[in-house]
C-alpha positions in Angstrom: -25.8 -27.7 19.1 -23.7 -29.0 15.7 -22.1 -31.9 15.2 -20.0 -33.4 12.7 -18.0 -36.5 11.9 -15.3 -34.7 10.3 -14.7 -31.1 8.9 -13.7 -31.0 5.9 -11.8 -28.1 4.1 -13.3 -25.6 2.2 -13.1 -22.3 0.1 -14.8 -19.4 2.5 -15.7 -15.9 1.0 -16.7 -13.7 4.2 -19.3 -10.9 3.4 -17.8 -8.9 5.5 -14.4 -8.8 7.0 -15.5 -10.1 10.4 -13.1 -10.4 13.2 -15.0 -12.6 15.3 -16.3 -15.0 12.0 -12.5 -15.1 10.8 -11.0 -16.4 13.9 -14.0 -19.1 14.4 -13.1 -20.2 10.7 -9.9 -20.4 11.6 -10.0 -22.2 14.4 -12.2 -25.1 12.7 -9.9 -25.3 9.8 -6.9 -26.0 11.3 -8.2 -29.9 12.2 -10.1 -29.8 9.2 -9.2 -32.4 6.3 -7.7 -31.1 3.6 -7.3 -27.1 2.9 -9.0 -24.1 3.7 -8.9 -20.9 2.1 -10.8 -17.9 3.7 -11.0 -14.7 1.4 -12.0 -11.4 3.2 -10.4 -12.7 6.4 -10.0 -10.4 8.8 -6.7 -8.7 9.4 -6.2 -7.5 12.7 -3.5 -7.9 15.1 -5.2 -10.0 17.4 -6.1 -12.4 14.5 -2.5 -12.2 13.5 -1.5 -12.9 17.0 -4.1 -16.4 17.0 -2.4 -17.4 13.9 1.3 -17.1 14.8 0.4 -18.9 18.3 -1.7 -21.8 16.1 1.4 -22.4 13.9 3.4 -22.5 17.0 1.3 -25.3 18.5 1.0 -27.2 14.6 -0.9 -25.7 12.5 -0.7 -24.7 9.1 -2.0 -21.6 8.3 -0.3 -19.0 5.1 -1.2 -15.5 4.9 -0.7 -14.1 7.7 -1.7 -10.1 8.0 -3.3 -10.4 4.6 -7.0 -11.4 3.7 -6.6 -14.2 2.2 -5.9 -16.7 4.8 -4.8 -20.6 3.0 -5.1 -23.2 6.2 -4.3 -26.4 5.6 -5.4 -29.1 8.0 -3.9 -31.1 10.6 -4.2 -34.2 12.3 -3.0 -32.6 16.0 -2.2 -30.1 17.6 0.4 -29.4 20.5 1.3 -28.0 23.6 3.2 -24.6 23.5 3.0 -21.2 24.7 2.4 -17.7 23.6 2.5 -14.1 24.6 -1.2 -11.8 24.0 0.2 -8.9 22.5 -1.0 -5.4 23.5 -4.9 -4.4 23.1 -4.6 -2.0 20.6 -8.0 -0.4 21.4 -7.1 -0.5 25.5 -4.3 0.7 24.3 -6.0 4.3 22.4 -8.6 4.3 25.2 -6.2 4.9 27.9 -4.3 7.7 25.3 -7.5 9.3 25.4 -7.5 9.0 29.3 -4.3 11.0 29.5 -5.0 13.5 26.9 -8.8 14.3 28.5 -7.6 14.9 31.7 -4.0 16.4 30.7 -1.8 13.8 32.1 1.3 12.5 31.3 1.5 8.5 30.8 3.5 5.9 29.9 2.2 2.6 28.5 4.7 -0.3 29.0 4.5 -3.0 26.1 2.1 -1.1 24.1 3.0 -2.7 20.7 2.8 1.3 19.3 3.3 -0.3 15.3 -0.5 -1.5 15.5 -0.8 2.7 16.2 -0.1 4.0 12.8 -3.4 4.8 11.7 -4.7 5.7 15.2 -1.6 8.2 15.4 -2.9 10.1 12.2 -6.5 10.0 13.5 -5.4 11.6 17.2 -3.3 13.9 15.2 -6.3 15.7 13.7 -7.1 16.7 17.1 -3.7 17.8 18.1 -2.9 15.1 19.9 0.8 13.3 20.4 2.6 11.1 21.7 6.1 9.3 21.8 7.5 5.7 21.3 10.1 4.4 23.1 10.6 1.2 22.0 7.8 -1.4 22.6 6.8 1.8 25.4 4.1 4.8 24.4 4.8 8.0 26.1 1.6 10.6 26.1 3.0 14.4 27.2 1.0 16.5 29.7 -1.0 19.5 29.2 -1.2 19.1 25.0 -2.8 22.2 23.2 -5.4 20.2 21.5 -6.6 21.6 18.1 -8.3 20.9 15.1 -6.0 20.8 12.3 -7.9 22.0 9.0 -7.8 20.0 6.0 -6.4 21.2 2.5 -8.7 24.2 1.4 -9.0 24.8 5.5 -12.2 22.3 5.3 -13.2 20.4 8.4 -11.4 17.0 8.9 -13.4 13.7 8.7 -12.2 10.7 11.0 -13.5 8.1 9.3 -13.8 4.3 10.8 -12.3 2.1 8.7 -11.3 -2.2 8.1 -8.0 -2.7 9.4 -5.4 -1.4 9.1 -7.6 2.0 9.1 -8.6 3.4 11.9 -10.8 1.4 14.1 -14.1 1.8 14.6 -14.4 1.0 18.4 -11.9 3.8 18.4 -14.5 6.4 17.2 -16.1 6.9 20.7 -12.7 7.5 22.3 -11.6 9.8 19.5 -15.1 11.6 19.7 -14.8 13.0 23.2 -11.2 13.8 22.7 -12.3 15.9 20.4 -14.8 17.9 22.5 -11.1 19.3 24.5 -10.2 20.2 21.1 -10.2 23.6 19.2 -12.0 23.3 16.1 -15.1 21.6 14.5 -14.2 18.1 13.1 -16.7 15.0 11.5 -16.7 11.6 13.0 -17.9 9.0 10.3 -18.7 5.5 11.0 -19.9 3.5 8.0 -19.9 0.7 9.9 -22.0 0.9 12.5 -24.5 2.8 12.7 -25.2 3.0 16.8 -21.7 4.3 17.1 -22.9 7.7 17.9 -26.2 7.3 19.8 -24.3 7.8 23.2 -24.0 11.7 21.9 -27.1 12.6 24.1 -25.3 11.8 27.1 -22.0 13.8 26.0 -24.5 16.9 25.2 -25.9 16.7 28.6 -22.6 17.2 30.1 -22.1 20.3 28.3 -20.2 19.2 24.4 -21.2 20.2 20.9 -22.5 17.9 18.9 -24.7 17.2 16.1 -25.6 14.2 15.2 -26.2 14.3 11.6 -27.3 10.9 10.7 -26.9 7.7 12.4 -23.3 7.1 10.7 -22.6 10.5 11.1 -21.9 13.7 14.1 -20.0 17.0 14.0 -18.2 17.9 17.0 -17.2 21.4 17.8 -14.7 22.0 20.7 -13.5 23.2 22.9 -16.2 22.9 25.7 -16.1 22.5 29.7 -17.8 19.2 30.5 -19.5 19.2 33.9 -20.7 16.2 35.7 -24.0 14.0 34.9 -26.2 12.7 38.0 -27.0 9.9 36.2 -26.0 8.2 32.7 -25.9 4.7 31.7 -23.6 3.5 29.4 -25.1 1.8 26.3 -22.1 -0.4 24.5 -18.6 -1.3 25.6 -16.6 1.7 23.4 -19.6 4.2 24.3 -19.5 3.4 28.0 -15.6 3.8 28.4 -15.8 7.1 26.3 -18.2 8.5 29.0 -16.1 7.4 31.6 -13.5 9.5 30.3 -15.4 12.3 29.6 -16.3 12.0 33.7 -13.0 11.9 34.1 -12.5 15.3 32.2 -15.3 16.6 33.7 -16.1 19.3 36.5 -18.4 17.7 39.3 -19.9 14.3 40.2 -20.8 12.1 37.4 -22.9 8.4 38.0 -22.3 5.9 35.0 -25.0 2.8 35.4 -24.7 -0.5 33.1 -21.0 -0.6 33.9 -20.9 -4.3 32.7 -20.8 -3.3 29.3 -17.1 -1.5 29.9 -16.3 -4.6 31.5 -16.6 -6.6 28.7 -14.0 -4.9 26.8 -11.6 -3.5 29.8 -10.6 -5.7 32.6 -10.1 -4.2 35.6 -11.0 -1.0 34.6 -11.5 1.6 37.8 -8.5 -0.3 39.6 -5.6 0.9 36.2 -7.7 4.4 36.9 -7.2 4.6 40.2 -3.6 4.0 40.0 -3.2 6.6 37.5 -4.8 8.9 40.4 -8.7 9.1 39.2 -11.2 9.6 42.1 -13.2 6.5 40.6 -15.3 4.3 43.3 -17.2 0.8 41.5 -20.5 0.6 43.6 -22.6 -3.0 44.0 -26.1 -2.7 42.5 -28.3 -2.0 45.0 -26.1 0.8 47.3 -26.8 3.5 45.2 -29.2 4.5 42.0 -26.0 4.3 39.6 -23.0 1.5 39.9 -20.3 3.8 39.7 -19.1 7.4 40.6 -16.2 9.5 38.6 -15.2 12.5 40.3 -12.6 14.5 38.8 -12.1 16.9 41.0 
């Protein structure tokens, strides 16, 4: 427990560009006294989003979208409202969904300019999709392949700070592109237990080599059948492996489904309704907590 009489402001210089450390900096400042200025802030829409509502409600806070984040302090705050924009990753997993299992879908209120980056990442693999408006349209049936880089050399998707490509977007991307025609390397700087779910996607029939643990080549297309019995290891890994159950021919049990409900609310009911055969099952009724059939 901390405690303090009075924050006071301060010039922060983040070692890394932290999302979570960014938004608890700001947060503080904003009653702070005096100003705060907080150099390789984090970027990312949903910091953007926290600012914009904190200026609604008061605050003072310059720099918006930018690193460099100057907050000066205030003595209140007050009541207002605001509207959570569109979970960009939720948003790429459930493109994934549709392009894994060849559906058509439509995403209402997706925010598709927080896309960009994500579009030219899925478009490696072949995939597409329209905007209509603040609405994301995925086609059906998409010939997915591999689209060479200059020379005809294999692409890298490469995680990246915003506004790059995300790296809790690797996973998604990375089964995707086990539909897909073509070899392709997934590179994740960032964290390097991005790719230790591979096992589990080998299992079920992909491709891959894990080359290092920043590193794996992926070489598609392959048939993914169902697994008896996987457990998902970390939020982005464990929706990924839904997915790929959800592509895949057979039965497959996910355990540790906690971890996708940390980062996806409601998961198997947005499924469901999209037509998945996806049944959540208490601990203690069966070995695994969930069953995918795709069939």
């Amino acid at each position: 427990k901390m405690r303090a009489e009075r924050l006071n402001g301060a010039d922060i210089l983040l070692a890394e560009a932290s999302v979570t450390a960014t938004e608890n900096a700001i947060m503080a400042a904003v009653l702070a006294h005096g100003t705060t200025t907080i150099r390789n802030a984090a970027s990312e829409p949903h910091v953007q989003n926290l600012c914009e509502m904190l200026n609604d409600l008061g605050a003072q806070i310059e720099g918006i979208g930018s690193n460099r984040l100057i907050i000066t302090g205030v003595e209140r705050l007050n009541g207002g409202s605001a509207r959570v924009g569109a979970d960009y990753i939720e948003v790429g997993s459930f493109i994934g969904a549709a392009v894994i299992t060849g559906g058509s879908l439509t995403i209402k209120h997706a925010d598709p300019q927080h896309l960009e980056m994500s579009a030219l990442a899925f478009g490696k693999l072949g995939v597409t999709w329209v905007t209509r408006g603040e609405d994301l349209v995925v086609p059906a049936q998409q010939p997915l392949s591999v689209v060479n880089d200059l020379g005809n050399r294999i692409p890298v998707i490469k995680a990246q700070p915003w506004p790059a490509f995300p790296s809790d977007l690797m996973s998604i991307a990375l089964v995707v592109a086990t539909q897909s025609a073509g070899a392709v390397l997934f590179h994740d700087w960032m964290y390097e237990s991005r790719f230790f779910f591979a096992d589990k996607l080998m299992r079920m029939g992909a491709r891959i080599t894990l080359c290092d643990p920043h590193r794996a080549l992926v070489q598609g297309p392959t048939a993914l059948r169902g697994s008896p019995n996987i457990t998902s290891p970390d939020i982005r890994a464990g929706m990924a492996l839904l997915l790929a159950a959800l592509g895949a021919k057979g039965e497959t049990r996910i355990a540790n489904i906690q971890q996708i409900d940390k980062g996806y609310t409601r998961v198997e009911e947005k499924l469901l309704a999209l037509g998945a055969n996806i049944v959540r099952i208490n601990v203690g009724e069966l070995p695994a907590d969930a069953t995918v059939d795709a069939r």
